[in-house]
C-alpha positions in Angstrom: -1.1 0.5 -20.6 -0.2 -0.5 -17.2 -0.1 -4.5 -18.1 3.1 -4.1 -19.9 6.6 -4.7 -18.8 7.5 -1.2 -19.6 5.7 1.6 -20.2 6.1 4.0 -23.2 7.6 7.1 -20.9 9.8 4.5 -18.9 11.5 2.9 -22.1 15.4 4.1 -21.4 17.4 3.3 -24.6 19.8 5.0 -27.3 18.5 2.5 -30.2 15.3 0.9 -31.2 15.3 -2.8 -31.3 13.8 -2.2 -34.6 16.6 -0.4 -36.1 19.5 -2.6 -38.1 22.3 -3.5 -35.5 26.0 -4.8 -36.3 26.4 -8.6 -36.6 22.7 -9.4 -36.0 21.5 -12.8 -36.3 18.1 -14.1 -36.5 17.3 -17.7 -35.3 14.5 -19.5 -35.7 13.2 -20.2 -31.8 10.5 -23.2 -32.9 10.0 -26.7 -33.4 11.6 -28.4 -36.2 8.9 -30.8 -36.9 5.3 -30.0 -36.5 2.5 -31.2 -34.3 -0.6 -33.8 -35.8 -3.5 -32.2 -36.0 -5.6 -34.2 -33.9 -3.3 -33.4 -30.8 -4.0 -30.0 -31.1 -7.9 -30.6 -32.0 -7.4 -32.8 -28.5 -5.9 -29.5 -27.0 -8.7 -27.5 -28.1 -10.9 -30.3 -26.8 -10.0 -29.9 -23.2 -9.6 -26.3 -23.5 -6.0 -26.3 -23.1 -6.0 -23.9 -26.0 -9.1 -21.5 -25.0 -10.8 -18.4 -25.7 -7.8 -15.7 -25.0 -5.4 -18.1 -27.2 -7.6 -17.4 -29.8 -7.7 -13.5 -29.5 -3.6 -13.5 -29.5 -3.7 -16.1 -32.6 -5.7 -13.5 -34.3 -3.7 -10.5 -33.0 -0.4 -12.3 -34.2 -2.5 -12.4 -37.5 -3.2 -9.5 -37.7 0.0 -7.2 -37.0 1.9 -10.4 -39.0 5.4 -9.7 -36.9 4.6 -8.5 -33.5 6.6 -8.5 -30.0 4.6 -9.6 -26.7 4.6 -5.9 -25.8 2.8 -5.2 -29.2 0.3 -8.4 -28.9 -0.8 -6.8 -25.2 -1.3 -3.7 -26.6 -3.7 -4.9 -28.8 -5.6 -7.2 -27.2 -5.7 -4.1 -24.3 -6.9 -1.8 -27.4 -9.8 -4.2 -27.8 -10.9 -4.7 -24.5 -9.4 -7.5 -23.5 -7.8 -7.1 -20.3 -4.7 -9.1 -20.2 -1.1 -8.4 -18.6 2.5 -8.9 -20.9 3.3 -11.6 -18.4 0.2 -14.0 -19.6 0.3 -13.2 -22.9 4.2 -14.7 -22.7 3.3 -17.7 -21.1 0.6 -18.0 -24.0 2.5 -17.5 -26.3 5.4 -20.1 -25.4 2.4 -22.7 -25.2 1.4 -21.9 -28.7 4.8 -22.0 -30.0 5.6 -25.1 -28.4 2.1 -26.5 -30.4 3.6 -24.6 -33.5 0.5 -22.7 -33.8 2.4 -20.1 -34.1 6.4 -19.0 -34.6 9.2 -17.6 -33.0 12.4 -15.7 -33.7 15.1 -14.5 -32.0 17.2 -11.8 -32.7 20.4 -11.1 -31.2 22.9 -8.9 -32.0 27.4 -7.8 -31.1 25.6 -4.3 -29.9 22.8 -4.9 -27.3 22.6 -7.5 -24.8 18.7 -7.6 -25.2 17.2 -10.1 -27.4 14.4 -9.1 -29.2 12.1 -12.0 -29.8 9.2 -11.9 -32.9 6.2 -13.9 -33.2 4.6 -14.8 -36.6 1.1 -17.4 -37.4 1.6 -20.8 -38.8 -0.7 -23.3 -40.7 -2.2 -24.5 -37.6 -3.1 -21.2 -36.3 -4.6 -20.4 -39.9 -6.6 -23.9 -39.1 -7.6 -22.6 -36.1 -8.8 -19.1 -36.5 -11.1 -20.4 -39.9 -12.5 -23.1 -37.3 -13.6 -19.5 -35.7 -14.9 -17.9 -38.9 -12.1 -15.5 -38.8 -11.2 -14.9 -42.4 -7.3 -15.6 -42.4 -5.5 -15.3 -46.0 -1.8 -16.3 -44.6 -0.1 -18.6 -46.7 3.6 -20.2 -45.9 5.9 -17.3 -47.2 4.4 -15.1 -44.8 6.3 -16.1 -41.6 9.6 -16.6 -43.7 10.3 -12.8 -44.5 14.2 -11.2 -43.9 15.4 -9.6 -40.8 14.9 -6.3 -42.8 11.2 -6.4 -43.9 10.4 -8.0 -40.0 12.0 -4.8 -38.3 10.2 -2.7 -41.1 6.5 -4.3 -39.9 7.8 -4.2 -36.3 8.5 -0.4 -36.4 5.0 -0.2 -38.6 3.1 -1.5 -35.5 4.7 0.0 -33.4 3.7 3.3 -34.6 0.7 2.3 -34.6 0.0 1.1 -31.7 1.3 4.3 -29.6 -1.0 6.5 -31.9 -3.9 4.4 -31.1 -2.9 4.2 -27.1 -2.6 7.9 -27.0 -5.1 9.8 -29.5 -8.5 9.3 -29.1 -9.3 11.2 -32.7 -8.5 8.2 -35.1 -11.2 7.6 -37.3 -9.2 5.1 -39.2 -5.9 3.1 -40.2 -5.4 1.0 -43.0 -2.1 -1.5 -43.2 -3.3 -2.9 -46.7 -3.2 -1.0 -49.7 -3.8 -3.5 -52.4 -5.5 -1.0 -54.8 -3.2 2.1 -54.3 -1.3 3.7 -57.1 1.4 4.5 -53.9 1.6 2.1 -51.4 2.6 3.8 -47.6 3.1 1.3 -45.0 0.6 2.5 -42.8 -2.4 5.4 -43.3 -4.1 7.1 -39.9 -6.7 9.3 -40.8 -7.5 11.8 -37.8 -10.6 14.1 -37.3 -13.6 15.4 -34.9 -17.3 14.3 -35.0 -16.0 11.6 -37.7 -14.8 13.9 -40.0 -11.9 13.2 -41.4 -9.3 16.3 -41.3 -5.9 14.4 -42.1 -4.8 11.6 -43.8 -1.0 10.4 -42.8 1.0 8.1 -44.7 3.9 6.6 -43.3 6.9 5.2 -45.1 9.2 3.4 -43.1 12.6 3.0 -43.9 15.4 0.8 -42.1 19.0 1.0 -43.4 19.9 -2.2 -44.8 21.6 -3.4 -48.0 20.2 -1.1 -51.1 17.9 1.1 -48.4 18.8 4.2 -50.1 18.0 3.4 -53.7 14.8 2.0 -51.9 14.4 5.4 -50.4 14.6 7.6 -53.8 12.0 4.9 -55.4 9.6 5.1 -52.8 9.8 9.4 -52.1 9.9 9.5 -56.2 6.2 7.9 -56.2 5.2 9.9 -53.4 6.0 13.0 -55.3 4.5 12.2 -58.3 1.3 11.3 -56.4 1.2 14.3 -54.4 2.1 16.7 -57.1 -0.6 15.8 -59.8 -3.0 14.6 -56.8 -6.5 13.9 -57.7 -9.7 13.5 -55.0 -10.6 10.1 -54.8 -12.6 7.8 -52.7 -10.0 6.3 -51.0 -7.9 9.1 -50.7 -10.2 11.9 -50.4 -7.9 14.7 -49.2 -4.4 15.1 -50.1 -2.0 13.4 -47.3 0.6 14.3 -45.3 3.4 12.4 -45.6 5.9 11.1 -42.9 8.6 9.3 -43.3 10.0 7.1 -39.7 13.3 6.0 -39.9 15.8 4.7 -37.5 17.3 7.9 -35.3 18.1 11.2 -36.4 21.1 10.4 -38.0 19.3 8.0 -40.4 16.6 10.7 -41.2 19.4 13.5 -41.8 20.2 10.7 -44.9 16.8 10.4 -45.9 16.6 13.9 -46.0 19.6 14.7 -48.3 18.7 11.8 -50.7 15.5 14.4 -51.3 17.1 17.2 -51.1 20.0 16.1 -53.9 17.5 14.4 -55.8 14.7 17.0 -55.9 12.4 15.0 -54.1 10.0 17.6 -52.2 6.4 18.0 -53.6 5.6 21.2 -54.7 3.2 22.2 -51.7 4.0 20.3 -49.1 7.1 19.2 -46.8 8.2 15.6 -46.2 7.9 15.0 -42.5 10.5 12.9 -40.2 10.1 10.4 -37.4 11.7 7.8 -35.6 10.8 4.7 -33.7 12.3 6.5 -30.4 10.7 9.6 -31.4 6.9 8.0 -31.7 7.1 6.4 -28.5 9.1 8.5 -26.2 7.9 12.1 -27.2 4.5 13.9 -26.9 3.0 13.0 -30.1 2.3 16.6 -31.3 6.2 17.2 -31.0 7.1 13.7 -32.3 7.0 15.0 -36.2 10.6 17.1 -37.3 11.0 18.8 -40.7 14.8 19.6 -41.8 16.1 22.3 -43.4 19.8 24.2 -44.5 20.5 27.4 -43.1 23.4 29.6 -44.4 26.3 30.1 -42.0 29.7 31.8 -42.6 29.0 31.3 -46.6 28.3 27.2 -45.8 24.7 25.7 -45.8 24.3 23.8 -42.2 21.4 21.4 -41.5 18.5 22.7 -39.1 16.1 20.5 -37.4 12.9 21.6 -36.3 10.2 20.1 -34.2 7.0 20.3 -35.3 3.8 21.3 -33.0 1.5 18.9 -34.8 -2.3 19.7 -33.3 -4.5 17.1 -34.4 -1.3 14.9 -32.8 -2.5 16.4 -29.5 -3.0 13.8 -26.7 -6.1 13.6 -24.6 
């Protein structure tokens, strides 16, 4: 990945930009009014819009909150050679044409503004002009702060596994059908075998987080603990959930732990955003646990050697 900015092992910071921050605001960075359609037909016309605009239109699309570090990674994923610095100048033109949106978010504890790109109606018009099937209505780019950062830590878990492992026999981000509905499934394997399913929940602590938490874990434990083969989830998953930084997962951990929340055969994994993208994968992965000490039981965190995690 050496078209980004910043690469994974280079990233030097305390707090993801994904995590909730003190007195963060986020501002729409767009046009007010939109753009006729035939100017931007005329656009597409002379080719000021052109082929690569259309690969980042879908990207956008497809990851439905992304960062220009994200939408490079993709596009890099697929082939398409492109450095962050193009793919910024791209996507201030398409903004400008409201093909697509922009927010800003800026916040009393970092300096850095973390900007967040979402499709419009034009870019809808333009991808089916493509025969790219695009089901984005309206409500899609007008989500909170909280589900945006939620989506944003989503990819970018995603993303790093899919940079680093070279054993990914598929990911699913839409779980329509599901009884239990992670945020994101990798399933991992040899010779296109599949040998572990992951589901990730991701958590971020805003307002009513924790009683979002004990819903979501509840499910999970139901599901795992009366698990039946099936042909969507043919072998029983691991589950991980990725919150904010330790601290946050410590929480996590003792609304399960109070609430009787572990399945019966398996531990609930812990990761962070940090964790994902500044560790080796195989030791990204922590389980907690109490220990007895002087007549007290004192938290224990352990990192986990995860093998299929291993990086080629």
């Amino acid at each position: 990945m050496s078209n980004l900015f910043i690469k994974d092992k280079d990233i030097n910071t305390s707090k993801s930009p994904f995590a909730k921050y003190e007195g963060e605001v986020k501002k729409f960075d767009g046009r007010d009014s939109g753009i006729r359609i035939d100017h931007i037909m005329m656009k597409v016309k002379k080719e000021y819009v052109f082929g690569v605009d259309f690969d980042i239109i879908e990207t956008i699309y497809k990851l439905h909150y992304s960062t220009s570090r994200m939408i490079t990674q993709y596009l890099n994923l697929k082939g398409i050679n492109i450095e962050q610095g193009k793919v910024q100048k791209r996507l201030n033109f398409l903004n400008r044409l409201t093909i697509i949106s922009r927010y800003k978010v800026v916040n009393e504890e970092s300096s850095t503004n973390t900007r967040i790109y979402c499709l419009e109606y034009m870019g809808k018009r333009l991808l089916q002009s493509r025969d790219v099937e695009c089901q984005w209505k309206q409500t899609d780019s007008t989500l909170s702060l909280s589900m945006m950062k939620k989506i944003l830590s989503r990819n970018q878990v995603l993303l790093t596994y899919r940079s680093r492992l070279n054993n990914i026999i598929e990911y699913k981000t839409d779980f329509e059908n599901y009884k239990f509905k992670p945020d994101l499934e990798i399933s991992l394997g040899n010779d296109g075998k599949v040998e572990e399913i992951i589901w990730f929940l991701v958590l971020r602590s805003y307002d009513g987080w924790k009683e979002d938490a004990e819903n979501k874990i509840r499910k999970f434990k139901g599901f795992i603990d009366y698990f039946k083969q099936e042909v969507a989830v043919p072998i029983k998953p691991t589950f991980v959930v990725v919150g904010e930084d330790d601290k946050h997962l410590f929480e996590i951990f003792k609304i399960a732990l109070i609430n009787k929340l572990q399945p019966k055969d398996q531990s609930i994994k812990y990761t962070s955003d940090l964790r994902v993208i500044g560790n080796d994968l195989n030791k990204s992965l922590i389980e907690f646990a109490l220990e007895k000490q002087g007549g007290k039981y004192k938290p224990k965190l352990k990192e986990l050697n995860f093998t299929l995690l291993k990086e080629q």
